[in-house]
Steps between C-alpha positions, in 0.01 A plus 500: 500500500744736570682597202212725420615760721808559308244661223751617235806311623380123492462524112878376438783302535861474646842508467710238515806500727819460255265557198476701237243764622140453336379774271207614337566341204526212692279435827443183658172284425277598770491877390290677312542866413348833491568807371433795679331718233285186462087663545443121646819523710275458789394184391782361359665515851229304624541254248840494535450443870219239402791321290806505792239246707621134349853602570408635887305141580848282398758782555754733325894317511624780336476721803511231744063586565326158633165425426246672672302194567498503778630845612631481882413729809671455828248580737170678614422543877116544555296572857185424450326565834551704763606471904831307669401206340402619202511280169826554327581316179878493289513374084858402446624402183228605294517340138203699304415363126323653220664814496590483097178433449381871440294778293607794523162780406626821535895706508520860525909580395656765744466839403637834647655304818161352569494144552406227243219272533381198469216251554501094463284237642632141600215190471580333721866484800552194671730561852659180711727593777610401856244593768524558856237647728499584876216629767171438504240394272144552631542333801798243374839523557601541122899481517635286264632470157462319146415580143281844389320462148341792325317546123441905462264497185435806270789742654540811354811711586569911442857570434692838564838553440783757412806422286817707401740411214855429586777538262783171491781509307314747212176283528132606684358240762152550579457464909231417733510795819189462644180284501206459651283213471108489594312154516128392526385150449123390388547134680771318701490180719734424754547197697778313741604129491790322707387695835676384803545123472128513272305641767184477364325707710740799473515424145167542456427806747749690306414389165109647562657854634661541187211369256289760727744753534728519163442844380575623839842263496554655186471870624751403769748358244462849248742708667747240474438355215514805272815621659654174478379410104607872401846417682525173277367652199803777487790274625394243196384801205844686609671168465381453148574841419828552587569298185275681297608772303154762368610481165447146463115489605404846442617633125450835330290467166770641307704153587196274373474678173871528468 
């Protein structure tokens, strides 16, 4: 999913280390490009966006990108409920799938220092991790630990972000500064398995909070969640683009018609 955010600067490809550097004239398979006096160019970023998605499900070598199913997430620390004993729960080692699997529906380039924008919606993200809980449950002692499983169906995400152009060696790089990144979600289930030697009863008592109680788990993880994603999002856009020189994704007409 999260290449998106990268708007412009996911359309491309890399350099290799001890290569000859890739041109224009030249780019690797998974880009397509687009001119900036292009009427459509709007679009055609999209598409080209639309096109990068094979290559982000099984990986880039070239610039040493894995796939991004499943992307990882270290860790989100929830309380749930209130009080000294209140429920507390910790996802560790978060594997989430599906991201790749995007549209995006609407990009607004930056203009006059304002920030670009974009909008794409995900069918359907799958999240396994590590789970451990402590306090209480209702009236049960709900400490414990096992496997969390979550399905987030229909989840559209707003993207903000500023970028600056660095100059390497007598090339522009395109770079990520800032994002933001706003979720909502139209249906999500989330259950527990494994509990505490397969207490059944915990199991179970914690499994019904969350089937009766998901949207507010979900407001709980936002905060998080957006700050970590947008964190991710940079570190692996900035990656890409560090090898990335403008020129190769984003051409002046005069070159096409050259």
């Amino acid at each position: 999913m999260f290449l998106v955010i990268t708007v412009v600067s996911t359309l491309v490809g890399a350099l290799v280390k001890g290569q000859e550097t890739i041109s224009a004239d030249n780019p690797p398979a998974y880009v397509k490009q687009c001119y900036e006096d292009d009427p459509k160019l709007t679009q055609c970023l999209i598409g080209a966006l639309h096109h990068l998605q094979p290559y982000l499900a099984t990986g880039i070598k070239e610039v040493e990108l894995p796939s991004v199913e499943p992307f990882l997430m270290d860790e989100l620390s929830l309380s749930l409920t209130g009080g000294p004993n209140g429920y507390k729960i910790s996802l560790k080692d978060m594997n989430i799938y599906g991201a790749s699997n995007f549209t995006m529906s609407m990009l607004k380039l930056s203009e006059n220092g304002r920030p670009f924008e974009a909008k794409i919606n995900i069918p359907s993200l799958r999240i396994n991790a590590r789970y451990q809980s402590s306090g209480i449950l209702i009236i049960l002692p709900a400490s414990g630990n096992g496997t969390f499983l979550g399905q987030f169906d229909n989840l559209d995400c707003m993207l903000k972000g500023k970028t600056s152009v660095n100059e390497i060696q007598g090339r522009q790089y395109l770079h990520i500064d800032a994002l933001h990144v706003d979720l909502t979600v139209k249906k999500m289930r989330m259950m527990v398995k494994n509990i505490f030697r397969n207490n059944s009863i915990l199991t179970e008592a914690i499994n019904l909070f969350l089937r009766e109680n998901g949207h507010e788990v979900f407001k709980v993880m936002l905060p998080q969640l957006r700050k970590k994603l947008a964190g991710l999002f940079m570190g692996i856009s900035n990656k890409l683009l560090m090898h990335v020189p403008l020129d190769v994704f984003y051409l002046q007409k005069a070159k096409e018609l050259s």
